[in-house]
C-alpha positions as CSV (number, residue, x, y, z in Angstrom):
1,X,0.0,0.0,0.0
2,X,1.4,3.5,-1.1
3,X,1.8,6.3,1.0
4,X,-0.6,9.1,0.9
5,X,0.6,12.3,1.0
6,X,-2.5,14.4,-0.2
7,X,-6.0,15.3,0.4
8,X,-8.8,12.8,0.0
9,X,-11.8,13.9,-1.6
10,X,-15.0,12.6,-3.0
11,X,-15.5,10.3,-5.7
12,X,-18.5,10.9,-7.1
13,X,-19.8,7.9,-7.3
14,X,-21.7,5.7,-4.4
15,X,-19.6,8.0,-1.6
16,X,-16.5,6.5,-1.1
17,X,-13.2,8.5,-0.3
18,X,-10.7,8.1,-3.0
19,X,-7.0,9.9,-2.6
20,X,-5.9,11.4,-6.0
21,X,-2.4,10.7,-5.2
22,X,-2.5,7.1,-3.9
23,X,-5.9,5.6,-4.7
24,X,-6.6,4.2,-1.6
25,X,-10.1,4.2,-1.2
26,X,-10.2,2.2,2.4
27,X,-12.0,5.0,4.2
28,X,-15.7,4.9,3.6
29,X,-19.0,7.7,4.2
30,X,-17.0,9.8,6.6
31,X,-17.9,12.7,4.2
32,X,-21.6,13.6,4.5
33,X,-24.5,14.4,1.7
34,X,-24.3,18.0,2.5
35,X,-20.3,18.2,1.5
36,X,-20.1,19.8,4.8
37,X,-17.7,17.8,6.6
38,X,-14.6,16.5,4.8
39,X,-11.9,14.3,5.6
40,X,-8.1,13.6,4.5
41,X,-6.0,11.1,5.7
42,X,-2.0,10.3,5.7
43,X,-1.2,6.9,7.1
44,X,-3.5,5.9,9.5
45,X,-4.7,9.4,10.6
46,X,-7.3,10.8,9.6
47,X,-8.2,14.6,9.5
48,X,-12.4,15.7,9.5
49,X,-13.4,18.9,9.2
50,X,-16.6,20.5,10.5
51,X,-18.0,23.4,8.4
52,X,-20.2,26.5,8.7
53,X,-23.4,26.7,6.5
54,X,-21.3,28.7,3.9
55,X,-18.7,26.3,3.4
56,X,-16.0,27.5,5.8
57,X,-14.1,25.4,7.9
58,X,-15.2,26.0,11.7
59,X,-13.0,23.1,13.3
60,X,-10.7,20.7,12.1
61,X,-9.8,17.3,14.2
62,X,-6.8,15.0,13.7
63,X,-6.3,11.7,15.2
64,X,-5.9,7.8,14.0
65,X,-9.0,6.4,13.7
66,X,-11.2,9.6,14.2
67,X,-14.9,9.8,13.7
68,X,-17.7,12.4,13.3
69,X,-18.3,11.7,17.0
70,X,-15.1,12.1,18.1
71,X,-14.8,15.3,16.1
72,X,-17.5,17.1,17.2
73,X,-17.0,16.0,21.0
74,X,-13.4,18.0,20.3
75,X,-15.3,20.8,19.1
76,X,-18.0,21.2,21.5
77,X,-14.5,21.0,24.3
78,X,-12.8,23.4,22.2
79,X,-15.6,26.0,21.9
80,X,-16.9,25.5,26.1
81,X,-18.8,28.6,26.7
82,X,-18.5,30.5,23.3
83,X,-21.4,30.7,21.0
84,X,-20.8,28.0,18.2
85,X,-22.3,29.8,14.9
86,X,-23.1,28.6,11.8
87,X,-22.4,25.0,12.4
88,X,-24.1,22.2,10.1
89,X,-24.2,19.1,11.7
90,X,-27.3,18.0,9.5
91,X,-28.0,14.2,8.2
92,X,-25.1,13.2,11.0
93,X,-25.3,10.3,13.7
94,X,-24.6,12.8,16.9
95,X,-25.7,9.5,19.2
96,X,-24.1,10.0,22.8
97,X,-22.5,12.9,22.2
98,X,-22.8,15.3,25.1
99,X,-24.2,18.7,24.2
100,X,-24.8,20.4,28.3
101,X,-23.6,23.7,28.2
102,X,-23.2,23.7,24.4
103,X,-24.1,26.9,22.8
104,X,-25.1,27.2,19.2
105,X,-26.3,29.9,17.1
106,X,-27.6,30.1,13.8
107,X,-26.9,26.0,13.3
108,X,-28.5,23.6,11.4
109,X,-29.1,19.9,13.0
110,X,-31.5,18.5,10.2
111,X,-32.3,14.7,10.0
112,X,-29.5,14.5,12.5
113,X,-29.9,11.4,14.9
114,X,-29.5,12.2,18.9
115,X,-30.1,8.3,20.1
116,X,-28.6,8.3,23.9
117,X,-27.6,11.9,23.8
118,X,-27.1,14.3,26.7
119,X,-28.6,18.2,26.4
């Protein structure tokens, strides 16, 4: 297996993250409908992004392994007691996530599931 060295992005067919560097396509759905979270990965880590309702990046998580949940767990840690704006977290499993004392503002949580969650 090659090294990747670039940004993953979406192959527009069926959802599946392909590099345009290495190919590896081992990754899969991590990047949502909405084209609002995105992911790139070097070795085994892998880098999601969470983005506003325009399109900009509002917080980016690195780790090996990560996942949506994890991401947005780092961002609600990373933004305690500030005003989260402009968030889209829509069409997103956001199970057992706790959101107490989360503050957004102008956000967008459609068809988002909250299974086991904590407000």
């Amino acid at each position: 297996m090659s090294e990747c060295i670039g940004d993953c992005q979406m192959n527009g067919a069926g959802g599946i993250m392909v590099c345009p560097k290495c190919g590896q396509d081992e990754y899969h759905n991590f990047l949502e409908p909405n084209n609002l979270i995105t992911k790139t990965h070097q070795m085994n880590k892998i880098k999601l992004h969470i983005k506003t309702l325009a399109g900009e990046i509002l917080f980016e998580f690195e780790k090996e392994n990560n996942t949506i949940k994890e991401t947005v767990t780092e961002l609600l840690k990373a933004k305690k007691g500030e005003w989260i704006k402009s968030a889209d977290l829509s069409d997103m499993d956001l199970s057992g996530i706790d959101f107490s004392n989360s503050q957004f503002y102008n956000s967008q949580f459609y068809n988002s599931k909250f299974y086991n969650s904590q407000f």
